[in-house]
N, CA, C and O of each residue as an XYZ file, in Angstrom:
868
protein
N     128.681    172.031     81.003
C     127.657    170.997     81.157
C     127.889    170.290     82.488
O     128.967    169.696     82.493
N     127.278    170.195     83.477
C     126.483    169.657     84.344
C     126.457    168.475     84.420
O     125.506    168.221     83.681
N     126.843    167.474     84.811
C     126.173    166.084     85.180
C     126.141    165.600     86.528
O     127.202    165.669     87.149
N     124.580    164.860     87.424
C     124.533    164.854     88.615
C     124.478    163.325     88.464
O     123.863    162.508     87.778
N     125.261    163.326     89.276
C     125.401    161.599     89.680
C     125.036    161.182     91.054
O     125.346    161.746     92.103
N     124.103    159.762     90.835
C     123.177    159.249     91.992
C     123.691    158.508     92.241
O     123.846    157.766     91.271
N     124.286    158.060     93.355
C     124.775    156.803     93.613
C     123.844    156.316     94.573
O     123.422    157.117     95.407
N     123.360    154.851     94.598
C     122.445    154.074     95.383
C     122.847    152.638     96.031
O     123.031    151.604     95.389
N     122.924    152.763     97.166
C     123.826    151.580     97.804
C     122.731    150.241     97.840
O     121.896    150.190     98.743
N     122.791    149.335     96.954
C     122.104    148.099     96.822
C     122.623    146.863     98.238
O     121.883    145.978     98.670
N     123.898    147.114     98.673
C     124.259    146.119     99.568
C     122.908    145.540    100.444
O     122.040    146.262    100.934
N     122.957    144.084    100.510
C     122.088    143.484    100.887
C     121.791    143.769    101.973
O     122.848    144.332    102.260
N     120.935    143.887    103.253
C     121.286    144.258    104.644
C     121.581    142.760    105.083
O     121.162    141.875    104.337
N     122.251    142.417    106.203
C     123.379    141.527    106.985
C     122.078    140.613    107.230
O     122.562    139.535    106.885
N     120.911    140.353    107.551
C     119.687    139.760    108.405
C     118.941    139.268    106.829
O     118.094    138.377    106.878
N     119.221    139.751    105.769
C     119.114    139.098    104.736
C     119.590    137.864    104.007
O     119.072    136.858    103.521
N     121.252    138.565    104.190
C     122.285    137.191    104.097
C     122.345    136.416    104.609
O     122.661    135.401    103.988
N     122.111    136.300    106.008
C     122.106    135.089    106.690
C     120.934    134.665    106.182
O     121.044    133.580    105.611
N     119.645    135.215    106.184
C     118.447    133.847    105.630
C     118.869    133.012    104.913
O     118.919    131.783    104.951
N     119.321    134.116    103.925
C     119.875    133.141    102.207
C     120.796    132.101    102.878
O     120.452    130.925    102.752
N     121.784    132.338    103.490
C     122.585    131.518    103.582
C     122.102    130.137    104.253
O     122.423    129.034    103.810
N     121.179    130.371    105.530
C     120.551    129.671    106.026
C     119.248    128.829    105.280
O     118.855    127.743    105.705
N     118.760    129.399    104.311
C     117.790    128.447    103.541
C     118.204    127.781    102.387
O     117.582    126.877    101.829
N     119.335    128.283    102.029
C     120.276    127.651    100.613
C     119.276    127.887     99.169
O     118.160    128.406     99.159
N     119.901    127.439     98.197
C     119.606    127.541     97.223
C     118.239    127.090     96.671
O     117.751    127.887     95.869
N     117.413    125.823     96.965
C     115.989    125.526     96.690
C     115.379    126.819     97.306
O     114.431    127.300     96.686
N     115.739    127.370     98.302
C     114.555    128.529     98.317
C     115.098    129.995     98.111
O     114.543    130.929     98.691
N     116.039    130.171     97.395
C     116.575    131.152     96.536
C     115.787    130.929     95.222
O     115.132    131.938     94.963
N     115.654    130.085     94.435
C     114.933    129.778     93.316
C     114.174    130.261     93.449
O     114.054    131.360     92.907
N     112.520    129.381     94.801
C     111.318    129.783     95.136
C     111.205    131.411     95.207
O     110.229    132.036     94.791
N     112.227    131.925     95.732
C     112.150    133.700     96.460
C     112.081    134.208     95.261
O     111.192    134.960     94.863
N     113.527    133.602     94.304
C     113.427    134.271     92.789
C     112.125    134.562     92.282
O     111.654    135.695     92.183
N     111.684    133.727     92.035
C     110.706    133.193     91.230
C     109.625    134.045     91.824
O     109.080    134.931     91.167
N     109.213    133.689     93.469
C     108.323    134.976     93.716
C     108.601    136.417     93.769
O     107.743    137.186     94.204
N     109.967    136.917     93.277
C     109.661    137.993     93.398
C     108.882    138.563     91.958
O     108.110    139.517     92.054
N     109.054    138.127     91.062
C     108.554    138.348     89.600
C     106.978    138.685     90.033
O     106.436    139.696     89.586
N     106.282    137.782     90.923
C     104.969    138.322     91.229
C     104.803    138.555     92.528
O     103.919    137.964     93.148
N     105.732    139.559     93.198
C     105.800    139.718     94.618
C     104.876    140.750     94.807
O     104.652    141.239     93.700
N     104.090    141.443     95.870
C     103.688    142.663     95.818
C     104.466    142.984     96.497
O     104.713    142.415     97.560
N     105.368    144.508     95.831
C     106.673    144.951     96.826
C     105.837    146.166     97.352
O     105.117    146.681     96.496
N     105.804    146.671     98.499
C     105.648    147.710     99.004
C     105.495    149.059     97.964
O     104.513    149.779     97.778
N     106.927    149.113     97.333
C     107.340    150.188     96.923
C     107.478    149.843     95.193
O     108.353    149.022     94.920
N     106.693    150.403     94.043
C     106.559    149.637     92.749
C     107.573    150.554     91.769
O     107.299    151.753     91.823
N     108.453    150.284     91.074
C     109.352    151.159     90.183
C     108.975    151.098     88.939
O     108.450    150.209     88.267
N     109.500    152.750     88.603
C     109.180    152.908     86.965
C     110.081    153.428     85.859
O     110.444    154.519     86.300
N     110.358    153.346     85.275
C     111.623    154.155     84.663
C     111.615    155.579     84.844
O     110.661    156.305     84.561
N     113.051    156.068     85.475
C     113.019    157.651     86.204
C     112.862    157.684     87.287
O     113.272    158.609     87.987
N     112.269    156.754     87.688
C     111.653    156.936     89.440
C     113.026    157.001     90.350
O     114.052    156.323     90.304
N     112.635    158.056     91.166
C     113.699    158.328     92.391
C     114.166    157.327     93.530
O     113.299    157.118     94.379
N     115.151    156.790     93.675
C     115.169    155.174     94.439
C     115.661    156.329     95.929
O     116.373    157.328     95.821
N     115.098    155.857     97.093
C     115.368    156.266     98.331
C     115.821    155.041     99.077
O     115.673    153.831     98.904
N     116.527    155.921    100.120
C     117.112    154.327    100.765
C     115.726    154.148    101.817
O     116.139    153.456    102.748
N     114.260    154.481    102.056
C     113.191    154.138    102.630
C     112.442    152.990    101.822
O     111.653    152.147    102.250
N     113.044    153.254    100.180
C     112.135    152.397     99.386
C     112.950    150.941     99.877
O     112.573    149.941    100.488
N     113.885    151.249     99.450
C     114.870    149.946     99.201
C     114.398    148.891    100.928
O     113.855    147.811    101.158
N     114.918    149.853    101.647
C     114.669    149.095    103.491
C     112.928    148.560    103.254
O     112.392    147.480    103.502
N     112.546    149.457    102.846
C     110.762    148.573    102.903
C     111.082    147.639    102.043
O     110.943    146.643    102.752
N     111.467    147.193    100.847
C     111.263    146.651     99.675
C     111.979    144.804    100.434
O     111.539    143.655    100.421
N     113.227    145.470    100.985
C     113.923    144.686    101.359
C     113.648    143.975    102.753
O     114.149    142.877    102.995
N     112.997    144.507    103.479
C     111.947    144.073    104.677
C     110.974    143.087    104.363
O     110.762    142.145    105.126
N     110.222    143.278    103.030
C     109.178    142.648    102.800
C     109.373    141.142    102.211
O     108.581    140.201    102.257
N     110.908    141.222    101.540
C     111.392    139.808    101.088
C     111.979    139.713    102.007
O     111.765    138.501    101.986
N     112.742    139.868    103.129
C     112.926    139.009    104.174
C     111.900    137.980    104.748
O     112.093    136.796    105.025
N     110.534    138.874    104.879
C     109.502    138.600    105.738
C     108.958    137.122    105.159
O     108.761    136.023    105.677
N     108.807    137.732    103.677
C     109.213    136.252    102.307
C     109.301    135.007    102.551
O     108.529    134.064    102.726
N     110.654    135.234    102.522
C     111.652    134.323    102.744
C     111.475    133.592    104.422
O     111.557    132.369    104.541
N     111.299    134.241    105.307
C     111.137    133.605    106.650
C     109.487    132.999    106.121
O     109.230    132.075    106.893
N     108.854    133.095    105.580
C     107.562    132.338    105.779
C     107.530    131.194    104.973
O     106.683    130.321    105.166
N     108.649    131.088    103.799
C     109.371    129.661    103.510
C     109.551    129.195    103.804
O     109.040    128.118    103.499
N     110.844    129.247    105.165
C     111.409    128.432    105.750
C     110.255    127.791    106.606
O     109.996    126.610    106.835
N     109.585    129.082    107.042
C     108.650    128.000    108.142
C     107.689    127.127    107.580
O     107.032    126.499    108.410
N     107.438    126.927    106.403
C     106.476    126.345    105.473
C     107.163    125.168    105.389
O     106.366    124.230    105.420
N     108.258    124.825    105.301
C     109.610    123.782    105.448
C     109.991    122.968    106.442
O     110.305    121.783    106.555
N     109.882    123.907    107.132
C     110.231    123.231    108.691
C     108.849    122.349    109.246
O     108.811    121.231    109.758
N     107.754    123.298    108.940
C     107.067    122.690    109.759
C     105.451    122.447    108.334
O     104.586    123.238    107.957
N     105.751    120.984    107.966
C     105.570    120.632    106.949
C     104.035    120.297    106.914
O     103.581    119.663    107.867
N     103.293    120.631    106.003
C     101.637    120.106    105.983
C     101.059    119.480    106.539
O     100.107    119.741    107.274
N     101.646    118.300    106.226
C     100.436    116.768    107.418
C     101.272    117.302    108.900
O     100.986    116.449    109.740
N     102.192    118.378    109.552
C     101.841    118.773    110.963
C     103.344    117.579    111.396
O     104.093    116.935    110.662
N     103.269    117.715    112.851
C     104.370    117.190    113.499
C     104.024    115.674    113.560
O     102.900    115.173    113.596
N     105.430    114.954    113.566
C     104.940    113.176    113.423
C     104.600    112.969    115.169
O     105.043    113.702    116.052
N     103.953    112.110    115.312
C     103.713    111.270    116.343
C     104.764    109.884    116.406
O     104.867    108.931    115.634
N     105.483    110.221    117.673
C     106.233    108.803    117.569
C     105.352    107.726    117.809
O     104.483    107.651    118.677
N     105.888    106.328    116.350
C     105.192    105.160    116.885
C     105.443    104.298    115.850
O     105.436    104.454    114.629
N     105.732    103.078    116.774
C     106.686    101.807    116.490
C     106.545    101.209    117.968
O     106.723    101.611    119.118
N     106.033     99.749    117.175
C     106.185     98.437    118.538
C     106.610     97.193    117.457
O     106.327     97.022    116.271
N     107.248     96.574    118.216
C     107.650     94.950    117.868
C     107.372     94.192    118.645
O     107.802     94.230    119.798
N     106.430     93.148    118.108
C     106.451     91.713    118.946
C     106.371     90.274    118.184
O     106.037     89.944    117.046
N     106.910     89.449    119.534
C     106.747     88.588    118.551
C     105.998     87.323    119.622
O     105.569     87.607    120.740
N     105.949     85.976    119.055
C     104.990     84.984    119.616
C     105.850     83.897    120.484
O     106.618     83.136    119.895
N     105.688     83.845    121.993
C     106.233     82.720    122.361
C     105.142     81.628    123.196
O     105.476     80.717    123.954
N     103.725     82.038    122.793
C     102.931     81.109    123.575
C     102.207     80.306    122.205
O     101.870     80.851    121.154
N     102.061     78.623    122.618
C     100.902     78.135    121.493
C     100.206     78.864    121.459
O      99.835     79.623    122.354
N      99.668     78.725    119.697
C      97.822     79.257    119.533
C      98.087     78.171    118.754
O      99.067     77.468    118.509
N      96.449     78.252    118.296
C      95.906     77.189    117.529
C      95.536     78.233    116.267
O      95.312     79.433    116.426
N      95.516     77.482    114.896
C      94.960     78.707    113.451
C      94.051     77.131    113.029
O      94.496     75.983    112.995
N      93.094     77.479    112.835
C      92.094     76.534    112.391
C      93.038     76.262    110.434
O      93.916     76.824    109.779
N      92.061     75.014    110.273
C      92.176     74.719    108.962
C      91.321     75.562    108.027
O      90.108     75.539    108.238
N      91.956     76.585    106.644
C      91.108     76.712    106.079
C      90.465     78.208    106.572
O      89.638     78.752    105.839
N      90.913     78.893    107.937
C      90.247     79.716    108.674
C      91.217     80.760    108.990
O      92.121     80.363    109.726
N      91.292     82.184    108.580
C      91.894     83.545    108.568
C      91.758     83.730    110.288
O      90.862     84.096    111.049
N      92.858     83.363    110.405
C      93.027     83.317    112.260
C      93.887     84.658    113.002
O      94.991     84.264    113.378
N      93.718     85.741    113.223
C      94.669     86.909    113.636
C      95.556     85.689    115.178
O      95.087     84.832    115.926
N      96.907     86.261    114.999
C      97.712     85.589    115.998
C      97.957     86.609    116.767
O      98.226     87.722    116.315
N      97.876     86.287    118.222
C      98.289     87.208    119.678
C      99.982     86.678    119.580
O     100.483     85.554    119.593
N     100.544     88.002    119.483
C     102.181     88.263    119.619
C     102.303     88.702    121.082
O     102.557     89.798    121.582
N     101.978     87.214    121.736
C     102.438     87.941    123.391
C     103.549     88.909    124.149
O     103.382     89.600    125.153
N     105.360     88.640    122.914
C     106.001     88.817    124.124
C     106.096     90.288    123.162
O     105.783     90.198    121.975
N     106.502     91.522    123.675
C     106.394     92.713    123.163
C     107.856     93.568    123.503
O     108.302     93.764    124.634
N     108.437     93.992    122.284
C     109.713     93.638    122.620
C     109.921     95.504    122.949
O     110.941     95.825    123.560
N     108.869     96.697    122.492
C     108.924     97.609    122.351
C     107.751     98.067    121.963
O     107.008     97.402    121.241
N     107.464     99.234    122.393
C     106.014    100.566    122.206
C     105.761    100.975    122.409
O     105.029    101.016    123.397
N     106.206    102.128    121.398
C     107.040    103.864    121.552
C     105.075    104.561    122.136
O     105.056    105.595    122.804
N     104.090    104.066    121.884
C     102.823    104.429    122.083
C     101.901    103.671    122.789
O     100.748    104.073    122.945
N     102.306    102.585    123.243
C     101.516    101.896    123.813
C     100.087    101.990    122.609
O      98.980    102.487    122.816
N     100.541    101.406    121.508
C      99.300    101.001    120.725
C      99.051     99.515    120.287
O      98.127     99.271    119.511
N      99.886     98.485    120.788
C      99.735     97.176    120.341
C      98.964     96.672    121.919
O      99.151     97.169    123.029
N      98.183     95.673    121.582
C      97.744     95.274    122.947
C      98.031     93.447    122.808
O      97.418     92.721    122.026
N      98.949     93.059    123.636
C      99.584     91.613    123.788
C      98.414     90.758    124.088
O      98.703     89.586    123.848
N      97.140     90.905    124.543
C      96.436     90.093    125.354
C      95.110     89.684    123.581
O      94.685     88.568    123.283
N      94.906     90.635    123.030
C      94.375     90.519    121.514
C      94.634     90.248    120.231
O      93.907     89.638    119.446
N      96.366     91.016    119.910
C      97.010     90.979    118.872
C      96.745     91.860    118.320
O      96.891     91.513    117.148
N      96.251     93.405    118.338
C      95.339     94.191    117.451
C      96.531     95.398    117.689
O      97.075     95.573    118.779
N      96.759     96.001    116.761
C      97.447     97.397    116.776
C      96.769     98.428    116.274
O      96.223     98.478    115.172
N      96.831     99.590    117.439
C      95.338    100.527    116.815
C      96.805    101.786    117.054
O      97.699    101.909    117.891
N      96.388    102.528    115.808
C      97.256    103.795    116.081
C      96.605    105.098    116.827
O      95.399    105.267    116.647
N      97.254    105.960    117.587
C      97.008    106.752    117.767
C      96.379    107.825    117.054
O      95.344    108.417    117.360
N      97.166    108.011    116.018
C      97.423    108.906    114.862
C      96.734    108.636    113.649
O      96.146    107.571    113.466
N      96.774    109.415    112.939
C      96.473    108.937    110.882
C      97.977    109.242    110.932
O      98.764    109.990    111.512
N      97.956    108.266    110.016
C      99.109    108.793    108.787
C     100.103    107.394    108.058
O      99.303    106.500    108.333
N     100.820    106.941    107.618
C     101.023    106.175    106.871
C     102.210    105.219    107.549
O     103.261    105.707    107.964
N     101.893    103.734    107.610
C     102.608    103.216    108.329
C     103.460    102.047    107.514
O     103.158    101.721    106.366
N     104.314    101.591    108.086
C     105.068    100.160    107.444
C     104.448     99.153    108.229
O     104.619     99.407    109.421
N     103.705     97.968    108.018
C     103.486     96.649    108.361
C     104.149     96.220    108.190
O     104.713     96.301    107.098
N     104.678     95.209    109.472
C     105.081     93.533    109.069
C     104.800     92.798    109.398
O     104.541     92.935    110.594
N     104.550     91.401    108.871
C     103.787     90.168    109.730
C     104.663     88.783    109.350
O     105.207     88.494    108.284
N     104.631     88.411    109.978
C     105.774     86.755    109.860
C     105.270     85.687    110.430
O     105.047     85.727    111.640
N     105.114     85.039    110.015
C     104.705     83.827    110.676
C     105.189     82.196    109.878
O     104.789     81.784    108.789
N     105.997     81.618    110.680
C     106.270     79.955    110.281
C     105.750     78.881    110.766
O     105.629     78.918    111.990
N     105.462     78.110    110.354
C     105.334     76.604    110.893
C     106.394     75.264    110.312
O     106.881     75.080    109.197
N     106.470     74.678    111.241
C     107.462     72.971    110.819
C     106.030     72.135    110.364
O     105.018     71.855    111.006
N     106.360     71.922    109.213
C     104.618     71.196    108.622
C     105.179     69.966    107.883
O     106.299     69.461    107.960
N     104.386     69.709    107.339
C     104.442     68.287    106.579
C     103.599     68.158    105.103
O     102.441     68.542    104.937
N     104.348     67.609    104.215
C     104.169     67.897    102.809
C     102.744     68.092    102.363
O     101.644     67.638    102.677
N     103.253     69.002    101.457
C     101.704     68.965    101.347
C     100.752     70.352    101.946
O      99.611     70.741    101.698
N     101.883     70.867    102.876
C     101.114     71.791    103.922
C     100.891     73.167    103.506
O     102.076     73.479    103.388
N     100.289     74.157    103.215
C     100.435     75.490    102.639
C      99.749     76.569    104.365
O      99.051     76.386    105.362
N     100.678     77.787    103.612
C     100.175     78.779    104.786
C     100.599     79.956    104.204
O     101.514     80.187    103.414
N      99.562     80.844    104.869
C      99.880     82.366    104.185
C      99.806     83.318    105.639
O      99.202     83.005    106.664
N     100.648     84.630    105.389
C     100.737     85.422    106.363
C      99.798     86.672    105.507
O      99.781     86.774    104.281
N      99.094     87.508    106.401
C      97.756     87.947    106.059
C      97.368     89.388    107.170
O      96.911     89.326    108.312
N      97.555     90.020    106.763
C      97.390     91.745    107.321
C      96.243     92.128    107.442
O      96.026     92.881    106.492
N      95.038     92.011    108.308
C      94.109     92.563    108.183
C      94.003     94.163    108.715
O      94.694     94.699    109.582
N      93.246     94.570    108.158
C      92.992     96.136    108.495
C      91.521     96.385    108.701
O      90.885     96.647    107.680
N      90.794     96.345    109.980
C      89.722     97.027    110.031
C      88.830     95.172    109.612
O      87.677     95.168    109.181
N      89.267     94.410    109.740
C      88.371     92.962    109.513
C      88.817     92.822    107.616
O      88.298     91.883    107.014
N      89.482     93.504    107.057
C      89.361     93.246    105.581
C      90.833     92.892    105.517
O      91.618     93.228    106.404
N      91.248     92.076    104.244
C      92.741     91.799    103.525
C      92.970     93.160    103.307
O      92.156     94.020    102.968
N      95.158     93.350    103.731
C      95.003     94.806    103.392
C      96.724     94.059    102.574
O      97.387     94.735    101.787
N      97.128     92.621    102.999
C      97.954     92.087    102.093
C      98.443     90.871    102.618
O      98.388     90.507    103.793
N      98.908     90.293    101.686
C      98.013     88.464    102.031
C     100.166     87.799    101.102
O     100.654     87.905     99.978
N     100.480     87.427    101.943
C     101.660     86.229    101.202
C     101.708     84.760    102.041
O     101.565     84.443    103.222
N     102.043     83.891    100.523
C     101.831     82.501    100.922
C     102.832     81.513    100.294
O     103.699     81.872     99.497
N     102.588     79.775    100.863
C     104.092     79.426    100.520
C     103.700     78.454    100.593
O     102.500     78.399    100.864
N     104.425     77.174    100.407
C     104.515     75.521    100.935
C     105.607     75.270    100.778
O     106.572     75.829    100.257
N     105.300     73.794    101.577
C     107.099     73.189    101.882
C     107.054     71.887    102.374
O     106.360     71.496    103.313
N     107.622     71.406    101.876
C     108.082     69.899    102.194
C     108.287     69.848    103.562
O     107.543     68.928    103.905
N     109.076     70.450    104.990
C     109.175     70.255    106.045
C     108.761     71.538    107.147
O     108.312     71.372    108.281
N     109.065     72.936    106.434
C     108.955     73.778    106.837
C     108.430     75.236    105.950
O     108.966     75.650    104.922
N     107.446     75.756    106.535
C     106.701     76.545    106.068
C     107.162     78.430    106.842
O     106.850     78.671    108.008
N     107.920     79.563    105.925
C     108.273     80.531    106.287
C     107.525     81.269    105.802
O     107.795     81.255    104.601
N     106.151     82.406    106.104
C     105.614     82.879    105.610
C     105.563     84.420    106.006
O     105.683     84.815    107.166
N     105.385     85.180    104.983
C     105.535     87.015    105.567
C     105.250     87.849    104.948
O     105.451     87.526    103.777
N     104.981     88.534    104.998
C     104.188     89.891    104.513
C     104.171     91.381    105.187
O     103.801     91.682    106.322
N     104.846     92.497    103.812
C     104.871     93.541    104.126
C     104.124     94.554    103.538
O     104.201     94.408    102.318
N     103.483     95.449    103.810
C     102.535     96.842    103.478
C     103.222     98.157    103.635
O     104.427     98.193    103.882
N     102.524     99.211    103.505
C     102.366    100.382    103.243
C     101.419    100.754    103.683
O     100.593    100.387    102.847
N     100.814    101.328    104.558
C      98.931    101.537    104.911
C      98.824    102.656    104.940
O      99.790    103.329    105.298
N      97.527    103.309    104.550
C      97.319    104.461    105.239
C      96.211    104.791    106.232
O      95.047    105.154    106.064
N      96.957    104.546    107.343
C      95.748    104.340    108.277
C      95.056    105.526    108.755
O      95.639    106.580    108.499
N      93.335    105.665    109.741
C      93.121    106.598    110.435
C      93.262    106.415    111.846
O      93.626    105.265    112.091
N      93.113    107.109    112.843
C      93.398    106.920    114.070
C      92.033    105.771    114.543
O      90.835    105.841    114.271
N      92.850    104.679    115.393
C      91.931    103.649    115.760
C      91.731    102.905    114.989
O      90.821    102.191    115.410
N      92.120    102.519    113.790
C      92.343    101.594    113.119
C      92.714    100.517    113.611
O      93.603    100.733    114.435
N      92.383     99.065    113.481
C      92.560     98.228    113.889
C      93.178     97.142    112.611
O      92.664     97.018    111.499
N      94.161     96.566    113.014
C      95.219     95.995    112.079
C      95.594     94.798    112.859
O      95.568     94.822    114.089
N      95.964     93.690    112.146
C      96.253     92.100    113.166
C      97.250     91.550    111.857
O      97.025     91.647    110.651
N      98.396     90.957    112.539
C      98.991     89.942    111.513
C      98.351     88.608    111.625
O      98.711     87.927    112.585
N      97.326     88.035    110.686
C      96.894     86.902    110.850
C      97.283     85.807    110.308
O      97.895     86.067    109.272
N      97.202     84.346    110.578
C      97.740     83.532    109.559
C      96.604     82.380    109.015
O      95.789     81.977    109.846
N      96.562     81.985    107.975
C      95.645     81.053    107.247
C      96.755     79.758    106.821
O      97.859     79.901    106.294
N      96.155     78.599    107.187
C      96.693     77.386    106.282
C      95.750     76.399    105.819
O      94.644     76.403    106.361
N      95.960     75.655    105.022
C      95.545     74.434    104.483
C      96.481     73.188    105.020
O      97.647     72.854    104.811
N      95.715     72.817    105.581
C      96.294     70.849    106.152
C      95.431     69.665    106.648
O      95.758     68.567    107.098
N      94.057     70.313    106.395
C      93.003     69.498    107.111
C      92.692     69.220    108.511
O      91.760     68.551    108.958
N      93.994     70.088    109.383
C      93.652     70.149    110.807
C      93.803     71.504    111.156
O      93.523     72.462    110.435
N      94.335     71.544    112.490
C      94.922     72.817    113.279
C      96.514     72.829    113.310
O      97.422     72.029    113.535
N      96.387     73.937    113.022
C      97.547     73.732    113.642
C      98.469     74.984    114.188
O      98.063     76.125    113.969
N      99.562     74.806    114.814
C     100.028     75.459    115.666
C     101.714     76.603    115.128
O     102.852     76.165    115.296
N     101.462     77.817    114.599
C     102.943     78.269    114.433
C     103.732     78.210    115.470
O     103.405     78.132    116.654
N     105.574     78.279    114.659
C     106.521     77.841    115.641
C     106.515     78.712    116.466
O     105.991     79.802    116.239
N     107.245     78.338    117.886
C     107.531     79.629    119.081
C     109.159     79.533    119.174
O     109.679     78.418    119.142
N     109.954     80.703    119.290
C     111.103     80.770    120.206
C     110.963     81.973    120.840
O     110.143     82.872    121.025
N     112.421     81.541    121.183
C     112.737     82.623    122.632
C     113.062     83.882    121.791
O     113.201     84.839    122.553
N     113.216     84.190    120.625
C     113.852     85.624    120.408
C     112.908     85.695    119.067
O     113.298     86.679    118.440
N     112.072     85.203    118.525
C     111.177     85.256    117.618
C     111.159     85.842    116.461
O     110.387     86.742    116.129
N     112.209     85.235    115.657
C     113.021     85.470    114.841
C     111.898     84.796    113.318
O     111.982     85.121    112.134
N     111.124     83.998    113.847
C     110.402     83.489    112.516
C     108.743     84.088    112.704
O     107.937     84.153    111.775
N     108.507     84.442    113.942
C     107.164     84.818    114.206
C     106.958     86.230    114.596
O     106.673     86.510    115.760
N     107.067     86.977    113.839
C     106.944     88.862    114.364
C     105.893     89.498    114.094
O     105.028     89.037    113.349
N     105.811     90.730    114.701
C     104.431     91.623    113.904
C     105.298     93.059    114.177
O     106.008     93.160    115.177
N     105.208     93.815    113.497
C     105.502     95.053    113.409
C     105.266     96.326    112.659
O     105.184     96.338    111.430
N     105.178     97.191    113.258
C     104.303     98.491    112.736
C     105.867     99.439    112.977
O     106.738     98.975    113.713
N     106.016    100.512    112.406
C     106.340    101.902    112.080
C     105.638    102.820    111.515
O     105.161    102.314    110.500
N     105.264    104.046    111.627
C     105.222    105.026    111.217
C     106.153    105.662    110.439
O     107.274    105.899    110.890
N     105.773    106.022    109.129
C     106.409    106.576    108.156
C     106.038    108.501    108.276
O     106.906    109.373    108.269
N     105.159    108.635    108.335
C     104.255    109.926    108.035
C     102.830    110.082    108.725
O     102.137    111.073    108.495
């Protein structure tokens, strides 16, 4: 009796291993998982003759796989970020009416990665869509009795509004999440109640009066 023995060399090829190694385990799962409904080149059946042409195609085609993962990874849906981030803050009087949603000009500009804040308006328009961090700050030294809120407009509408009072001094601020489109127009504004005008504080490093944008996405 006769017996013919097939031996079939499965070793991975070398340009394989490194992917794996290089994409790690979350996309070992994904590869798993697609191969169950992969279309392989070459389809097996019980009996079927394994060639080392099948295996190199078979094994070509999940490489090819696997590299169109990674790049699906790397270079992620919403596309490459746009840098952008400015800080400023206020060292000239303004006046905020009584009673009246006043956007404040943050003259001194401490940074802007886009040149999208404009010092002479107060308005921050993005370049880009995509989802940003607001901040807005604003204080006044007031007198009892006095209330004030810091106030995010987006596009002329509330996009988030915080408020406070105080016996001598009034610290007011407010942070968002937005999702803006390109050219959007956004202002940290401030509103109070006192029956006059009046004026938020100024310093030199503007530590109580800021406006600031980041890009998240």
């Amino acid at each position: 009796m006769r017996l013919k023995v097939v031996i079939v060399d499965l070793e991975i090829p070398p340009r394989v291993k490194r992917w794996s190694l290089r994409i790690g385990l979350p996309i070992a799962i994904l590869a798993a998982a697609g191969v169950a409904l992969a279309d392989l080149p070459v389809k097996y059946t019980v009996g079927q003759k394994l060639t080392p042409n099948d295996l190199t195609d078979n094994f070509n085609y999940l490489q090819n796989e696997i590299a169109t993962l990674q790049a699906q990874i790397t270079t992620p849906t919403f596309g490459s970020r746009t840098p952008s981030a400015f800080h400023a803050w206020l060292t000239n009087t303004v006046s905020v009416e009584d009673e009246v949603i006043t956007p404040v000009v943050f003259d001194h500009v401490d940074y802007d990665l886009a040149n999208e804040y404009d010092f002479t308006t107060g308005v921050f328009k993005p370049q880009a869509a995509g989802i940003y961090l607001i901040h807005c700050a604003i204080s006044y030294t007031s007198a009892p009795g006095f209330y004030a809120a810091a106030v995010i407009l987006r596009n002329g509408g509330q996009a988030s509004v915080t408020g406070g009072s105080g016996p001598t001094d009034v610290a007011t601020q407010t942070t968002n999440t937005l999702q803006l489109a390109k050219g959007d127009s956004v202002t940290c504004s401030s509103f109070q109640i006192s029956g006059a005008s009046q004026s938020p504080d100024t310093a030199p490093t503007g530590n109580n009066n800021t406006f600031t944008a980041t890009r998240l996405y």
